[in-house]
matplotlib code that plots the C-alpha trace (Angstrom):
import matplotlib.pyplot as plt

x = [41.0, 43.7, 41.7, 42.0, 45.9, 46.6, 45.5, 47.4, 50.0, 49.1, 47.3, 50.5, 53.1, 55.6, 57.8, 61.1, 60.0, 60.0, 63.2, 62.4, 65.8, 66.3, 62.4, 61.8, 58.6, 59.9, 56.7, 58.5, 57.9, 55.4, 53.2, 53.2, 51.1, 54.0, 55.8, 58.6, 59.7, 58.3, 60.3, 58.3, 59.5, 58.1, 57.0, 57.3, 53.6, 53.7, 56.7, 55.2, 52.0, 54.4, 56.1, 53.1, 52.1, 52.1, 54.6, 53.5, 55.9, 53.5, 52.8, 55.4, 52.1, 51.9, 48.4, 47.5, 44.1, 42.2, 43.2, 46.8, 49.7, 47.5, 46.5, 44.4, 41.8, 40.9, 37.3, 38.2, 39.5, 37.1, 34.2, 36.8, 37.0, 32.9, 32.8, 35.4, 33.2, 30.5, 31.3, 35.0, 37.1, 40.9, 41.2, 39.7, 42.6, 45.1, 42.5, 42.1, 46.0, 46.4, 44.1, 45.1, 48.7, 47.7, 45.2, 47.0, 51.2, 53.7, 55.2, 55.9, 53.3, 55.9, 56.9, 53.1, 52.9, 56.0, 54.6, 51.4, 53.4, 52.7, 55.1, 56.1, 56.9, 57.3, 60.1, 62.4, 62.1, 62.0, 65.5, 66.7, 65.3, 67.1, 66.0, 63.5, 63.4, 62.9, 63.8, 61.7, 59.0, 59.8, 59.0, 55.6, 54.8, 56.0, 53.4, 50.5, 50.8, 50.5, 47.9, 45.7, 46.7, 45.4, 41.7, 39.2]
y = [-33.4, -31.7, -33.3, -37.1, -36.1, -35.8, -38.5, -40.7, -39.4, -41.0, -43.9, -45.1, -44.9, -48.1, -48.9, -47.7, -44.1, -44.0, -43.8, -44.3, -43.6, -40.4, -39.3, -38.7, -39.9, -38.8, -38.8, -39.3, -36.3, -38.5, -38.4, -34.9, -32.2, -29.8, -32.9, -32.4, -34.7, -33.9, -34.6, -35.1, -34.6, -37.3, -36.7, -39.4, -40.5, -40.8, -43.2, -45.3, -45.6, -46.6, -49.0, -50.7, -51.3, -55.0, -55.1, -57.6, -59.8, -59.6, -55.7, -52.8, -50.4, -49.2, -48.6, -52.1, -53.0, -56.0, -57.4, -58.9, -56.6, -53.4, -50.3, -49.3, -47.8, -44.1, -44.9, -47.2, -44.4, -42.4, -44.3, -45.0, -41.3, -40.7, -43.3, -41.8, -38.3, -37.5, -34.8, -36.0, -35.9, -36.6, -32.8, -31.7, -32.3, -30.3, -27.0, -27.6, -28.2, -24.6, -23.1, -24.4, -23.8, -19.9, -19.2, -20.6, -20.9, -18.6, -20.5, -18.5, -18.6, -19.6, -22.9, -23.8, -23.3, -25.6, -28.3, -28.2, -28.4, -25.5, -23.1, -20.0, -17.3, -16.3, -17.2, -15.1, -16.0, -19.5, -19.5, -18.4, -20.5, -23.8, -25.4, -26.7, -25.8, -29.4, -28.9, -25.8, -27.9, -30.8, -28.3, -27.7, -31.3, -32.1, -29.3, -30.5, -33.9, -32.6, -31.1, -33.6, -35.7, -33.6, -34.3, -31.6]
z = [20.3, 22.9, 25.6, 23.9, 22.8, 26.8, 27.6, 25.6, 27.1, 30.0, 29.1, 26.8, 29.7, 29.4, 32.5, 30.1, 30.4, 34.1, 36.0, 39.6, 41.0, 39.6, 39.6, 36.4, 34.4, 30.2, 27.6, 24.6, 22.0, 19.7, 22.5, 23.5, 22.2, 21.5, 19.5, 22.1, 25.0, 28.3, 31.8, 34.6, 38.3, 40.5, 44.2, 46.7, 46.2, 43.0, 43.2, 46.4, 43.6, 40.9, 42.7, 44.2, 40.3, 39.1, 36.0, 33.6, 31.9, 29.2, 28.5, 29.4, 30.1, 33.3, 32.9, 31.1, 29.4, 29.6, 26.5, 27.0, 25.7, 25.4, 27.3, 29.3, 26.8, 27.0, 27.8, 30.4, 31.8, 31.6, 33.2, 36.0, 36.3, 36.3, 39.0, 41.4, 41.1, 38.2, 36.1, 36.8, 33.3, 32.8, 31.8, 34.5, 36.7, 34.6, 34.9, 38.6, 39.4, 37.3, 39.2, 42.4, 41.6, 40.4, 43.1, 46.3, 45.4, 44.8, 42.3, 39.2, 35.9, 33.7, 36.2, 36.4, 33.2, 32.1, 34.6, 31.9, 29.2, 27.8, 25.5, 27.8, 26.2, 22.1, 19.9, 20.4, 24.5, 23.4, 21.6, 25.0, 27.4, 26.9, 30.6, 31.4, 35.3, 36.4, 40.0, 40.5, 38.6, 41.4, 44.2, 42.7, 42.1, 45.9, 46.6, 44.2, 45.7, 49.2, 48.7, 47.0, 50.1, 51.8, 53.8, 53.6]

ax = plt.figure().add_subplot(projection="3d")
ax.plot(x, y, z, "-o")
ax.set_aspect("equal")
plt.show()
């Protein structure tokens, strides 16, 4: 069920959560896993996609469905997914950004591991960490996206 939970996260993104200027995508807590809100650093191709999205008077999804006012639907998704690559699932990418981000970065464990969303630390660590290291999170994600730009 974590797999399906991520990807509404995605699949339920409206244009009010995205502020371009600043480069900040914010999944309201509701949405998250954790039940906490999530900021997201953007890189520079991820805003040129954004931006080259149609808004629809008629649906604030980014990621509309067929059906006026709605979503794209998780298995939409899904098959699109299968027919980039087979095999190819929406959770997927998070386990090969981790291990692309642990295997060939210096970037620290705990940054990767805030970029997934994930709870660092224990509780006691937790009462003390009150950031959320957005800008060394931003460095990653410029990194991430320049390397899946990248041609093999």
């Amino acid at each position: 069920m974590s797999y399906f939970r991520r990807l509404l996260e995605a699949i339920y993104a409206v244009w009010p959560e995205f502020d371009l200027e600043a480069r900040i995508w914010t999944v309201p807590g509701d949405r998250m896993k954790s039940g906490r809100p999530h900021r997201v650093p953007l890189s520079d191709r991820c805003i040129a996609i954004l931006e080259s999205l149609p808004r629809l008077a008629a649906c604030e999804y980014v990621f509309p469905g067929a059906r006026p006012g709605k979503s794209l639907s998780n298995m939409a998704l899904l098959e699109l997914m299968r027919g980039l690559r087979p095999g190819f699932v929406p959770h997927g990418c998070r386990s090969s950004f981790k291990d692309w981000a642990t295997e060939t970065t210096d970037h620290a464990r705990d940054i990767v591991e805030a970029a997934l969303a994930h709870i660092v630390g224990d509780k006691v660590e937790a009462a003390y960490r009150r950031g959320d290291a957005l800008e060394k999170r931003r460095a990653l994600m410029v990194d991430w996206a320049t390397f899946c730009g990248e041609k093999s």
